[in-house]
KETOR-967791 format. One line per 2 residues: number of its first residue (from 1); their letters; for each residue x, y, z of C-alpha. Coordinates in pm, 1 decimal, padded with zeros to 6 digits, m for minus. Example, Ala and Ser with C-alpha at 12.3 -4.5 7.8 and 13.67 -1.06 7.14 Angstrom:
KETOR-967791
1) AS) 01230.0,m00450.0,00780.0 ~ 01367.0,m00106.0,00714.0
//
This chain:
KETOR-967791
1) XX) 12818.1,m02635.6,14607.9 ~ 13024.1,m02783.5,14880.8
3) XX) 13085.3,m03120.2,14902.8 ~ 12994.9,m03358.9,15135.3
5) XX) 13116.7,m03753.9,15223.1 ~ 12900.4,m03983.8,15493.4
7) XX) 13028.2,m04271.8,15721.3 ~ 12782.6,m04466.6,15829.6
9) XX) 12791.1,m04703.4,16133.8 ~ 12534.7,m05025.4,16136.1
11) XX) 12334.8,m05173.4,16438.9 ~ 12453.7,m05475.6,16411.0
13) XX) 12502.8,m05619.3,16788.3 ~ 12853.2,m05749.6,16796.8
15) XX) 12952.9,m05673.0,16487.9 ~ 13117.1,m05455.3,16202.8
17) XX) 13017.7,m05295.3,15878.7 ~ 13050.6,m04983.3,15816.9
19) XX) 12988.7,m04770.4,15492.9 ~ 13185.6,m04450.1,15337.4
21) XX) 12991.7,m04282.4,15052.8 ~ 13170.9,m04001.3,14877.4
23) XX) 13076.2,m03687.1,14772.2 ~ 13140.7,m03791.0,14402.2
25) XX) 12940.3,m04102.3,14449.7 ~ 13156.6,m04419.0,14496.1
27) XX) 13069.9,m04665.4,14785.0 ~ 13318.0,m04821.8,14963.1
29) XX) 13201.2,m05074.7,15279.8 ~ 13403.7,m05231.5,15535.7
31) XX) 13297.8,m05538.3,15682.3 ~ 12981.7,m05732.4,15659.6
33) XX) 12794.3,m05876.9,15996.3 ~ 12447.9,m05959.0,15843.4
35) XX) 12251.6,m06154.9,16139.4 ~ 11974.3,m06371.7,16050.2
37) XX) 11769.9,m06305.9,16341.6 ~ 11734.8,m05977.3,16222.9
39) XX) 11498.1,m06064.3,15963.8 ~ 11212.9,m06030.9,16274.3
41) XX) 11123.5,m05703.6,16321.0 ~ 11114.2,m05732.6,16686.6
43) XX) 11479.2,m05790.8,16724.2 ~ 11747.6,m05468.1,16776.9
45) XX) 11937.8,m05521.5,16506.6 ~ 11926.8,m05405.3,16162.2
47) XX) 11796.8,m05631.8,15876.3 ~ 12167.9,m05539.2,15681.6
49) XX) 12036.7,m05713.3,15346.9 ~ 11750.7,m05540.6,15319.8
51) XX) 11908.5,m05245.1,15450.5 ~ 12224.3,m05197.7,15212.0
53) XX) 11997.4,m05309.6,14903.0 ~ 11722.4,m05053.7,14944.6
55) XX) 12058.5,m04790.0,14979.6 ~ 12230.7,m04907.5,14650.4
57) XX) 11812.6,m04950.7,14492.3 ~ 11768.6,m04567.3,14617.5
59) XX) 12073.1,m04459.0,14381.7 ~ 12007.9,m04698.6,14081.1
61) XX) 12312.5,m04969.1,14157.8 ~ 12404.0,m05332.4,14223.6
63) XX) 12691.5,m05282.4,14362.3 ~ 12955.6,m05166.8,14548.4
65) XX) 13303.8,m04982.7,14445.3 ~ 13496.1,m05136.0,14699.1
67) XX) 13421.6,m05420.3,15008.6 ~ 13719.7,m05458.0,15239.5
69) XX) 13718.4,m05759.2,15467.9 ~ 13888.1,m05651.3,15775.8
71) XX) 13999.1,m06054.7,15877.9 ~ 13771.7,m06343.7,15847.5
73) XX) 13612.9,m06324.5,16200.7 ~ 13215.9,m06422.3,16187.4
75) XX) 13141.5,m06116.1,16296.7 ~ 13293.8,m05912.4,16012.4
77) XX) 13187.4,m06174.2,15723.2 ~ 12853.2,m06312.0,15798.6
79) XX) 12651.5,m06381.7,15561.2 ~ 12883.0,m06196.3,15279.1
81) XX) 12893.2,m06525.4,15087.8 ~ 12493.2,m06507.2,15062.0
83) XX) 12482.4,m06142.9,14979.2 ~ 12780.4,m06089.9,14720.7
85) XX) 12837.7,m06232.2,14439.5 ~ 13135.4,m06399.1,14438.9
87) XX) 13350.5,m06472.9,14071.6 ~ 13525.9,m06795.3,14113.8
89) XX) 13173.3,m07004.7,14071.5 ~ 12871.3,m06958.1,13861.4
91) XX) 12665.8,m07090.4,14177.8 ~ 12765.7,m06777.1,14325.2
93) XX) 12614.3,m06500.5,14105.9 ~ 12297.3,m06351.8,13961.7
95) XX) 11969.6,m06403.9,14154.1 ~ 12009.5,m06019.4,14290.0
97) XX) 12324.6,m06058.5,14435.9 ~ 12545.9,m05731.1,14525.5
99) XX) 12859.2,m05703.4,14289.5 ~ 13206.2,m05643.1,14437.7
101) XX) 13345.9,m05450.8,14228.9 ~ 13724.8,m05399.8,14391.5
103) XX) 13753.2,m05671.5,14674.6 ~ 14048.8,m05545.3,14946.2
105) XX) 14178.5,m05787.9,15187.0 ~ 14457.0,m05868.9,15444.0
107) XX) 14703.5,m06135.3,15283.6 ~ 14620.0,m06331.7,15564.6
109) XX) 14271.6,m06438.5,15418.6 ~ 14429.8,m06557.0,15138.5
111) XX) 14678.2,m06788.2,15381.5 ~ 14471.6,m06906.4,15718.1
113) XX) 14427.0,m07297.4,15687.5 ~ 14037.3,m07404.1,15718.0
115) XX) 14100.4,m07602.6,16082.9 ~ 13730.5,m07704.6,16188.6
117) XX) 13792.7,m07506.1,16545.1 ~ 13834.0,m07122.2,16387.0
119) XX) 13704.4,m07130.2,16040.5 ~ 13375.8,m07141.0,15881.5
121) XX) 13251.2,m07254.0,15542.0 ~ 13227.1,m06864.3,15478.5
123) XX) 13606.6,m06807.9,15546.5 ~ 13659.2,m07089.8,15313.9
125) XX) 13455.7,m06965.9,15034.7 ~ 13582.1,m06598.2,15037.5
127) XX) 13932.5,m06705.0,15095.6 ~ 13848.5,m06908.1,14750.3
129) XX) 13722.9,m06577.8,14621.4 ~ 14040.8,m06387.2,14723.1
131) XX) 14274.1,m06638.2,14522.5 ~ 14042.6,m06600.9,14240.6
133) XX) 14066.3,m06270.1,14186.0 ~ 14468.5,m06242.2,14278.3
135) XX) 14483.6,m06538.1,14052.1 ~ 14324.5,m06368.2,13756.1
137) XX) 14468.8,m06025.7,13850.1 ~ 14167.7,m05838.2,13842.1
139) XX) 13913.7,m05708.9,14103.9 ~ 14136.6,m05722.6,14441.2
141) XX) 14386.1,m05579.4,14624.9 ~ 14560.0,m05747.3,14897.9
143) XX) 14719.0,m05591.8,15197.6 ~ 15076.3,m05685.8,15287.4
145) XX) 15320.1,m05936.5,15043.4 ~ 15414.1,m06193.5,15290.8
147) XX) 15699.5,m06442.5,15144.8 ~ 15456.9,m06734.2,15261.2
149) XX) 15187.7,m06573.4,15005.5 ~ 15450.8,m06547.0,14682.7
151) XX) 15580.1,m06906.4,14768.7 ~ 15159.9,m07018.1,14716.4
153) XX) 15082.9,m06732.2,14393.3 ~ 15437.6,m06768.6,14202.9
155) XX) 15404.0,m07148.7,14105.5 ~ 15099.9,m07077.8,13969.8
157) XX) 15158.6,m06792.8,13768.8 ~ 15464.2,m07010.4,13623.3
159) XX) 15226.5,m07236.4,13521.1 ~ 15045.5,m06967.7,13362.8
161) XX) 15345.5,m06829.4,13152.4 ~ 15355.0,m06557.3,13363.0
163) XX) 15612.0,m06306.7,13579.3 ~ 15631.3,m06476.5,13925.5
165) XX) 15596.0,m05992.5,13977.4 ~ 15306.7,m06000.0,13705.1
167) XX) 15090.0,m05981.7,14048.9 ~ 15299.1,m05713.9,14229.5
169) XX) 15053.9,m05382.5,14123.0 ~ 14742.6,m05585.8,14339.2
171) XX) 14948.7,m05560.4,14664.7 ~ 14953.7,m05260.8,14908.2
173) XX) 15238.6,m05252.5,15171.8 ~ 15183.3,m05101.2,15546.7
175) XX) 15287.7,m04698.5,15502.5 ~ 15169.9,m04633.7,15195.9
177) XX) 14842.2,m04505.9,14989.2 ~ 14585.3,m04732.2,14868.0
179) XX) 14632.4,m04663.8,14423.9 ~ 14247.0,m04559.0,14332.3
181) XX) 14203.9,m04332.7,14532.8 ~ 14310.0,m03944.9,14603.3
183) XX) 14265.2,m03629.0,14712.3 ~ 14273.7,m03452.1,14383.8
185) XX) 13982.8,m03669.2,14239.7 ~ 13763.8,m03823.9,14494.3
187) XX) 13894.3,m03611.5,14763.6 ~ 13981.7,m03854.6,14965.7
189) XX) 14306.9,m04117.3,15057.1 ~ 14324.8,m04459.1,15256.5
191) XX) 14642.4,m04474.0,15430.8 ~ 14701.6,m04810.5,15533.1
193) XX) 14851.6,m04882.7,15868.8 ~ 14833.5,m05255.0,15885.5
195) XX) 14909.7,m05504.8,15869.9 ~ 15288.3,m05546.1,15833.8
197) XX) 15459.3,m05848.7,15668.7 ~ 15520.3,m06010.9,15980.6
199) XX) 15194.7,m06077.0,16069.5 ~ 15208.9,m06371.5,15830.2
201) XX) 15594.1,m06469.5,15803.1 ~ 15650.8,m06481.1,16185.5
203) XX) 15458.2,m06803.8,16254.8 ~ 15082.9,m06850.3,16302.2
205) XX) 14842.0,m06614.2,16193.4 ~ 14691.2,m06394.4,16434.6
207) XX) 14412.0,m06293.6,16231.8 ~ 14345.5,m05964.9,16462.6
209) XX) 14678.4,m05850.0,16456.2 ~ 14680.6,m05929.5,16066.9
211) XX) 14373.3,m05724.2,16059.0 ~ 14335.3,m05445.4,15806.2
213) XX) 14410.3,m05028.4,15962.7 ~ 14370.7,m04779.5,15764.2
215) XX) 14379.8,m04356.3,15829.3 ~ 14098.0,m04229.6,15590.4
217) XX) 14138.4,m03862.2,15497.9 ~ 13862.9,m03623.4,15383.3
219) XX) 13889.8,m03321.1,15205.8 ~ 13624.9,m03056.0,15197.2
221) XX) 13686.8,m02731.2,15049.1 ~ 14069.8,m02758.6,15146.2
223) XX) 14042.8,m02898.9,15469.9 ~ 14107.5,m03234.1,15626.9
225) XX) 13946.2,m03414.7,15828.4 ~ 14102.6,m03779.9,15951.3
227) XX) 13846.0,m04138.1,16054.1 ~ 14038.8,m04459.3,16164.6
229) XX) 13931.9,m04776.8,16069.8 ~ 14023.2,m05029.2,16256.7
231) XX) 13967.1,m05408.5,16254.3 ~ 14018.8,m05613.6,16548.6
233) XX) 14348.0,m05459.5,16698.9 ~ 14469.8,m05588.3,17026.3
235) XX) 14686.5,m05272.4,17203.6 ~ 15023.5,m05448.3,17130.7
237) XX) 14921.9,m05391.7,16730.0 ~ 14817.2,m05028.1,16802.8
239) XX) 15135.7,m04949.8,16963.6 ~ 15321.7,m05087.7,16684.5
241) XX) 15108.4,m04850.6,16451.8 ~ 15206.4,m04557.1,16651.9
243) XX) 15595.2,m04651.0,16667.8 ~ 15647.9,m04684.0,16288.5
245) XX) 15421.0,m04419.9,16215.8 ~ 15635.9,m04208.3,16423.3
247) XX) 15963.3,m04373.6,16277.3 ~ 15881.9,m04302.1,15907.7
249) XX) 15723.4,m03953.7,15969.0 ~ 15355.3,m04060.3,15891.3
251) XX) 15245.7,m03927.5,16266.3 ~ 14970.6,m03680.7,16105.1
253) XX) 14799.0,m04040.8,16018.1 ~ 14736.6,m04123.2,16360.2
255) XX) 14519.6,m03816.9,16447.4 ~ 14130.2,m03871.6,16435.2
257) XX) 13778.6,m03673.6,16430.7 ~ 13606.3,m03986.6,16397.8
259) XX) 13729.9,m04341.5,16534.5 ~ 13602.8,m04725.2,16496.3
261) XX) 13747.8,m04819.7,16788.1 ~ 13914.7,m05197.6,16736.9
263) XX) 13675.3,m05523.5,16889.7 ~ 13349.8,m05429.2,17029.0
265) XX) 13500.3,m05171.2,17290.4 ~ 13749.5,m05478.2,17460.4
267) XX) 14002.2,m05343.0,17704.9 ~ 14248.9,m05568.1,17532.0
269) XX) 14240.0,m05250.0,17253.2 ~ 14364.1,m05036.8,17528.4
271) XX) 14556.3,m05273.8,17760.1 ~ 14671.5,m05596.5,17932.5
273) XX) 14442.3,m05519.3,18242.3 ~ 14102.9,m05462.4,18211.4
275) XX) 14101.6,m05260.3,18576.9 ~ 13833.4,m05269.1,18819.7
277) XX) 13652.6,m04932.8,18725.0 ~ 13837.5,m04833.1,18409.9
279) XX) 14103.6,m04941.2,18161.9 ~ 14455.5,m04794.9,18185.7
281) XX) 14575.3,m04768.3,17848.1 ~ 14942.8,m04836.1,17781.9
283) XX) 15157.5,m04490.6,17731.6 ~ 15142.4,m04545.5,17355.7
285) XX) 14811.0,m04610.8,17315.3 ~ 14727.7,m04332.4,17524.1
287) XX) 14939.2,m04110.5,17283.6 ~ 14663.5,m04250.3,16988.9
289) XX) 14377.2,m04135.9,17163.0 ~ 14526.8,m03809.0,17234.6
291) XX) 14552.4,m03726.9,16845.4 ~ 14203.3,m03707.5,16864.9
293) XX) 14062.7,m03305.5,16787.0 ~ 13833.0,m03100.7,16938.2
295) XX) 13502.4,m03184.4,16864.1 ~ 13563.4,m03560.8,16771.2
297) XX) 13414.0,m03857.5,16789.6 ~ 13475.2,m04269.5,16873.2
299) XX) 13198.5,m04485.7,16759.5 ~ 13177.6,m04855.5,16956.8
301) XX) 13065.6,m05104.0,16723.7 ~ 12869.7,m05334.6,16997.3
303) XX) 12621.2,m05403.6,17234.6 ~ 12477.1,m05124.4,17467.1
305) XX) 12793.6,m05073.0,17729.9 ~ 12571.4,m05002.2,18022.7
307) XX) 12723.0,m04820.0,18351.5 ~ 12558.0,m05141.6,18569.0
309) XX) 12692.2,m05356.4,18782.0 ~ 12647.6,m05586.9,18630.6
311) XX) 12883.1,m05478.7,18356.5 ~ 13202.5,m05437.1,18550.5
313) XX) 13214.2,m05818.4,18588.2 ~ 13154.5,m05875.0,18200.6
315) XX) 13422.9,m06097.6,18025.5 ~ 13333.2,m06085.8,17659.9
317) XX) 13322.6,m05702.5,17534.0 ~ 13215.3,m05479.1,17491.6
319) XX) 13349.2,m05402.6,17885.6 ~ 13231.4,m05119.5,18044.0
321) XX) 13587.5,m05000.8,18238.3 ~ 13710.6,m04965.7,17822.2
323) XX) 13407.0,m04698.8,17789.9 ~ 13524.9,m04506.4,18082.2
325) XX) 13851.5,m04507.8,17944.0 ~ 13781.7,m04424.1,17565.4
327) XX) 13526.8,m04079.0,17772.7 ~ 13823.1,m03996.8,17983.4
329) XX) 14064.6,m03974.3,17691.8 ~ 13743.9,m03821.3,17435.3
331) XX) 13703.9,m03553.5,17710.3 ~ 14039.7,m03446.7,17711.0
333) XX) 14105.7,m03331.3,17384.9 ~ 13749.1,m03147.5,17319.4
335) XX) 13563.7,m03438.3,17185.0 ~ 13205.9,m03504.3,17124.8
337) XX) 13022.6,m03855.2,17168.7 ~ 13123.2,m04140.9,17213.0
339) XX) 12870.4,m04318.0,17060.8 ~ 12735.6,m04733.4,17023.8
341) XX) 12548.1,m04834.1,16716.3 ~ 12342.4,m05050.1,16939.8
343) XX) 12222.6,m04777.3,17174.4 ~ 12105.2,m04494.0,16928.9
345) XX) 11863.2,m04322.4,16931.6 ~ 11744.5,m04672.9,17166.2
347) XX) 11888.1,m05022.7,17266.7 ~ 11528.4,m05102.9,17195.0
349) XX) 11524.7,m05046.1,16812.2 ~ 11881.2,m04852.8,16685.6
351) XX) 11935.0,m04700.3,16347.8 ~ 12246.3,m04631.3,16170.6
353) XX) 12505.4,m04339.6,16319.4 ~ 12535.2,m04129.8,16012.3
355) XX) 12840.4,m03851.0,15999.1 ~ 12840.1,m03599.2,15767.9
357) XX) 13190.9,m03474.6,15653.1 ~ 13146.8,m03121.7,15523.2
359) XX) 13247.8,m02761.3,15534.0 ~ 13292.0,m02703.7,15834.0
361) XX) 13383.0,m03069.3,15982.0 ~ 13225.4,m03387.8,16119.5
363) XX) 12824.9,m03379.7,16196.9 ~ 12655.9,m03681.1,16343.8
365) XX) 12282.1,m03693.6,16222.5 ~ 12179.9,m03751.4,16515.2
367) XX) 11849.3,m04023.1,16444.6 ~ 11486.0,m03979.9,16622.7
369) XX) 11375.7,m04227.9,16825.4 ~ 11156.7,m04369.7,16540.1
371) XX) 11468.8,m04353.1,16308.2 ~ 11274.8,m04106.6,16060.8
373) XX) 11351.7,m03757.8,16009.4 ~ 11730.9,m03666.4,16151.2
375) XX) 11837.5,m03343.6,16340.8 ~ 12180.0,m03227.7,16377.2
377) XX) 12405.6,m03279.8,16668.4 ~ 12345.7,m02980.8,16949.2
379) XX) 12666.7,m02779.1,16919.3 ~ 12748.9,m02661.8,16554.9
381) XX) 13029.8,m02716.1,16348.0 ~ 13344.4,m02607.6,16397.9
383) XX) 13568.2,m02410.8,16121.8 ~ 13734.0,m02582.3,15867.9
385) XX) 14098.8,m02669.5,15915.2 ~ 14341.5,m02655.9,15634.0
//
């Protein structure tokens, strides 16, 4: 039988968290945006609690193989501290919490100060979490070895009796595979983009452009098919993706059937301008949203991105004239949909965008309006590709 992966995309308003289930079974989520409010049934978005539990009830677990923080926005950690159960206190576990069973995130988590203006007690308790794990060298892996990180973790290990290296195996650089995973037994690889060391040695943190990018590749039956993941990248990161991965030979990781396109669908993903109608990317950018293949998709992890008036004077994204531009470039090279977890199959009550990743390629499920059965996207699949 032929195998087949999922990514699914969750309602969440302006938000992220996203889940990859494999064919062989492991779980891997990235991100966690759980909002409150969405405990009433009358509001859009999607109780995430009860949501992710009744998934991980359905297949008899507690938990989850991997949960990658992107950065420590609100909107990619709410109400994880709640939901998970976290190591480094007894306060913090049991009671039907969800186990983390591999915790990845960006060094800078592990090195933002807890200033009163950008952090929350959240941040502060999973950035606790982080050290814990690193500390006791189990359960993590952290993304990017930043000199400012080894000055904090090699004291400490001293103190230990340990190598100031006995940590080195639980960090990934920019460039390289993610160890845990591969093609040969899960059929699939995380390729991680960013970030880079300098997004932590070069001064303050910038926690979006210290944000975790990764190329994900599926294989099916001897083909590949490619999804970026991407946190909160402002265009001046993406370019910087695309130069080095052009400079070391690693261009084949920028091309994309299925993209989480960085920050809510802001034109500051694409650009310095916003533009009056639509977004002009920047000539490298442009070149990343050309690697996209025929039949592909770009998911928008936001609000509805209406085609009002109203929207072209919008400040906060998702922005309308980044839409336009992410369709112009989508039509182009063949693709599909681009699609906006808050606006399927209704703004009024959206379910999750499910993808199937099988013989022959990328399906979106595409949801009924009352989010029951599911019935596949109009055109069919295309052939594999090897």
């Amino acid at each position: 039988m032929s195998s087949k992966h999922q990514v699914i995309f969750y309602p969440v308003g302006n938000g992220d968290t996203t889940q990859i289930v494999l064919a062989r079974g492991r779980r891997i989520l990235f991100d966690f945006c759980h909002r409150y409010k969405a405990e009433d049934e009358a509001t859009p978005e999607i109780d995430l609690n009860k949501r992710l539990k009744a998934d991980l009830a359905a297949v008899d677990r507690d938990y989850f193989d991997v949960v990658a923080f992107t950065h420590a926005d609100a909107d990619h950690i709410s109400g994880s501290t709640e939901f998970f159960e976290l190591q480094h206190a007894a306060r913090y576990q049991g009671d039907g919490r969800i186990k983390i069973r591999q915790l990845w995130v960006p060094a800078a988590m592990l090195l933002e100060e807890a200033t009163r203006e950008q952090q929350s007690e959240e941040f502060v308790l999973l950035r606790q979490e982080a050290r814990h794990r690193l500390l006791e060298g189990r359960d993590i892996l952290v993304f990017s070895k930043p000199q400012a990180l080894m000055d904090w973790l090699e004291p400490l290990l001293r103190a230990r009796g340990e190598s100031p290296s006995a940590r080195d195996h639980l960090f990934v650089d920019a460039g390289t595979l993610v160890p845990g995973f591969s093609l040969a037994v899960d059929e699939v690889e995380f390729f991680c983009h960013s970030p880079f060391i300098k997004h932590c040695d070069d001064g303050d943190i910038i926690r979006n452009s210290a944000a975790l990018v990764f190329n994900v590749r599926f294989e099916v039956d001897g083909a590949y098919y490619d999804y970026l993941e991407v946190g909160d990248a402002e265009y001046g990161d993406m370019e910087e993706i695309v130069e080095i991965s052009r400079y070391h030979g690693n261009e084949d990781r920028l091309e994309w059937d299925l993209f989480n396109i960085p920050h809510h669908c802001s034109y500051r993903a694409l650009a310095d301008e916003k533009g009056d109608q639509e977004t002009t990317p920047t000539p490298l950018v442009k070149d990343l949203l050309r690697k996209g293949r025929a039949d592909s998709y770009i998911v928008s992890c936001s609000k509805p991105v209406p085609d009002i008036a109203e929207s072209y004077k919008q400040t906060q994204p998702p922005h309308i004239q980044a839409r336009k531009a992410y369709e112009r470039y989508l039509r182009e090279v063949g693709g599909r949909s681009f699609l906006v977890t808050m606006e399927e199959p209704n703004a009024y009550k959206p379910q999750p965008i499910v993808f199937d990743i099988e013989r022959g390629g990328v399906t979106w499920q595409r949801a009924t309006t009352l989010g029951a059965a599911a019935i596949i996207a109009a055109r069919p699949p295309r052939a594999g590709r090897g």
